[in-house]
C-alpha positions as CSV (number, residue, x, y, z in Angstrom):
1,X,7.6,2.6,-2.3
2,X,4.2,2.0,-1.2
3,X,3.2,5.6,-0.8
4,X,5.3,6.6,-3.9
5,X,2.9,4.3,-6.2
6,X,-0.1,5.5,-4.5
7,X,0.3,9.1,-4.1
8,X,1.3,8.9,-8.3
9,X,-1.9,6.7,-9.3
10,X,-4.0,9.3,-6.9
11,X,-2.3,12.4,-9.0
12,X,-3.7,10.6,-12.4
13,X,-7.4,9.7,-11.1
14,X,-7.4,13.0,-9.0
15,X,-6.2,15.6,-11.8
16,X,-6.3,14.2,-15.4
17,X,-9.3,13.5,-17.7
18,X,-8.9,10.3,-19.6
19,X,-11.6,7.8,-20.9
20,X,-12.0,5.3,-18.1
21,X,-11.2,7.1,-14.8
22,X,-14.0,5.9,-13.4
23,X,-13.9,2.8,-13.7
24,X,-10.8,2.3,-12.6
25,X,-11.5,3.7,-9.5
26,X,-14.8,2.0,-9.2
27,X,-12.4,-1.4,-9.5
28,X,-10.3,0.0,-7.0
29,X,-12.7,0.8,-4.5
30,X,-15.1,-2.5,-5.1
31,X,-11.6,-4.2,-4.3
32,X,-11.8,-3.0,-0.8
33,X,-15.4,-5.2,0.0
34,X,-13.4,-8.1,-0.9
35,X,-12.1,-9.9,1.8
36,X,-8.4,-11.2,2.0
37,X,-9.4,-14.8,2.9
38,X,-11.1,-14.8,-0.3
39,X,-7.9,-14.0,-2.3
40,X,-5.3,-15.6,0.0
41,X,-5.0,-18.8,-1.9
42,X,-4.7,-16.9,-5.3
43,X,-2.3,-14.4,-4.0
44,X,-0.1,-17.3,-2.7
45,X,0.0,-19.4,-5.5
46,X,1.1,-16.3,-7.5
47,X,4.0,-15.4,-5.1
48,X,5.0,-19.2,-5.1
49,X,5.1,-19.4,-9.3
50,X,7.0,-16.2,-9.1
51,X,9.4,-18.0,-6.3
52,X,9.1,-15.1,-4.0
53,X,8.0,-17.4,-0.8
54,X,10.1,-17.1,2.1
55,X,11.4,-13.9,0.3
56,X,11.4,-10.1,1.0
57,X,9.9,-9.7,-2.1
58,X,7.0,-11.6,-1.4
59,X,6.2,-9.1,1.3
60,X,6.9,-6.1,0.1
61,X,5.7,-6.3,-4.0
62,X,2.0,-7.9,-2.6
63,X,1.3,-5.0,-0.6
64,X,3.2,-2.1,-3.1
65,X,-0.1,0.0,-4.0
66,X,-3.0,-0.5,-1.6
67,X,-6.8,0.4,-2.4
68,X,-6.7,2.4,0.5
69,X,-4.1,4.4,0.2
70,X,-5.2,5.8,-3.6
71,X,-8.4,6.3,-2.7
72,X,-7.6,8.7,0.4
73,X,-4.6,10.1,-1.5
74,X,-7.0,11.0,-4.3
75,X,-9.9,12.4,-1.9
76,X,-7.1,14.9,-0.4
77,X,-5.5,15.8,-4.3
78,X,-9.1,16.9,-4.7
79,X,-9.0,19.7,-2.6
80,X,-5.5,21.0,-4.1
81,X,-6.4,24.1,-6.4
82,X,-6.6,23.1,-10.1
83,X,-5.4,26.7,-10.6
84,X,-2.6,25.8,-9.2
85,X,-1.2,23.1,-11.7
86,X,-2.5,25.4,-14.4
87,X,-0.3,27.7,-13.2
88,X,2.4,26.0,-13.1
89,X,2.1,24.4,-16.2
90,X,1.5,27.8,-18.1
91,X,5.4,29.0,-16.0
92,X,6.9,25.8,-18.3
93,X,6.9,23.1,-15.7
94,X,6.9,19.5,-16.4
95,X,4.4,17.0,-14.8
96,X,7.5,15.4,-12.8
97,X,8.3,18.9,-11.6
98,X,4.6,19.2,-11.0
99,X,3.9,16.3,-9.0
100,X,7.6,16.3,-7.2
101,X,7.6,20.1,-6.3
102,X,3.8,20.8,-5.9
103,X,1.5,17.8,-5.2
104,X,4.4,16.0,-2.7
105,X,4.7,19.4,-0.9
106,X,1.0,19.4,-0.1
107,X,1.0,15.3,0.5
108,X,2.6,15.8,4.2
109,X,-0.5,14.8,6.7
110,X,-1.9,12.0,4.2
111,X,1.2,10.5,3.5
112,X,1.3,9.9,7.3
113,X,-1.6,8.8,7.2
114,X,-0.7,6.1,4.7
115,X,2.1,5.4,6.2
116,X,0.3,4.4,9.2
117,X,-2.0,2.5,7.5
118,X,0.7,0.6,6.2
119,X,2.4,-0.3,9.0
120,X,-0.9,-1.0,11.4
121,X,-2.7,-3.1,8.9
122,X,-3.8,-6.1,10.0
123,X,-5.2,-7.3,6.4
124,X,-0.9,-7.9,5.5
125,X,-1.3,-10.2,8.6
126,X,-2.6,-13.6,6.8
127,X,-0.2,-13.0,3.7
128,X,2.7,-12.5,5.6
129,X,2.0,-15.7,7.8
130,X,1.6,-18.2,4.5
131,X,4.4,-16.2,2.4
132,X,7.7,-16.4,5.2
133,X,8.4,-19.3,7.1
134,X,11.8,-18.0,8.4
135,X,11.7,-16.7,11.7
136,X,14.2,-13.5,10.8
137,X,11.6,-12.4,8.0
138,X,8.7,-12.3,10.3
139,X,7.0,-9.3,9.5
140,X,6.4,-7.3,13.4
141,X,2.5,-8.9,13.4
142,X,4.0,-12.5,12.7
143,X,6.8,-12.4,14.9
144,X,4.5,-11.0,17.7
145,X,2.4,-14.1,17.3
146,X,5.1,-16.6,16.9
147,X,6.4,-14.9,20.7
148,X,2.7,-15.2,22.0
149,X,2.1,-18.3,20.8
150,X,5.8,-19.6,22.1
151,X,5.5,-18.7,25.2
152,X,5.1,-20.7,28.1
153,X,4.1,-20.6,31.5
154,X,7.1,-19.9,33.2
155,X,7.7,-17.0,31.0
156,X,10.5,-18.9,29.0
157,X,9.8,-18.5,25.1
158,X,10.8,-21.8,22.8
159,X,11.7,-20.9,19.4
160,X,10.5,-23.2,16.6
């Protein structure tokens, strides 16, 4: 899902003209010099209204388009061939068929790239710790620390 709202919002800043492109990706890149201990409390209290604490949703909706993953999506849709979409828009092709057939066909490497972002980053780490307090919805960073931190001497680990 992540990489499916990402690569989609790249496509629009990366290949359409509208009025404000810019800055909307100046707001999305300026949102990558803020740190996440300055939004943590905000973010919480949002996922708490919505009643999403100790809940899948709170993990996975939070982190469902990341700054970083538009803007490097959109750095690599520069380099496809506007000629290209022309082209296939003069043949009678829609803009799903476009961005399904065309732009995801090219999206391979940075969508891996993404992907690992996604999984590695440590930034998700604070979030998931306040959102889930249930030990089977540890997210692989939290339940790594919970085992570290768990463990004792004689190599035993004590479950909370």
């Amino acid at each position: 899902m992540t990489l499916l709202i990402n690569s989609m919002a790249a496509y629009a800043l990366s290949k359409y003209e509208f009025r404000g492109r810019d800055a909307i990706l100046l707001i999305i890149i300026s949102t990558l010099m803020v740190p996440v201990s300055v939004i943590l409390i905000p973010a919480f209290l949002v996922i708490a209204k919505v009643g999403w604490t100790n809940n899948l949703w709170g993990l996975i909706i939070p982190g469902a388009a990341t700054p970083t993953g538009v803007f490097l999506l959109r750095q690599y849709m520069l380099t496809i061939p506007d000629d290209l979409i022309q082209s296939a828009r003069i043949d009678g092709a829609s803009e799903w068929r476009i961005y399904s057939q065309i732009i995801c066909h090219w999206q391979d490497q940075p969508w891996r790239c993404c992907d690992l972002f996604r999984d590695v980053a440590l930034e998700r780490f604070p979030v998931a710790l306040i959102v889930v307090s249930k030990t089977e919805l540890f997210t692989l960073q939290v339940g790594l620390n919970a085992f570290q931190e768990n463990s004792t001497s004689n190599g035993t680990i004590s479950w909370r």
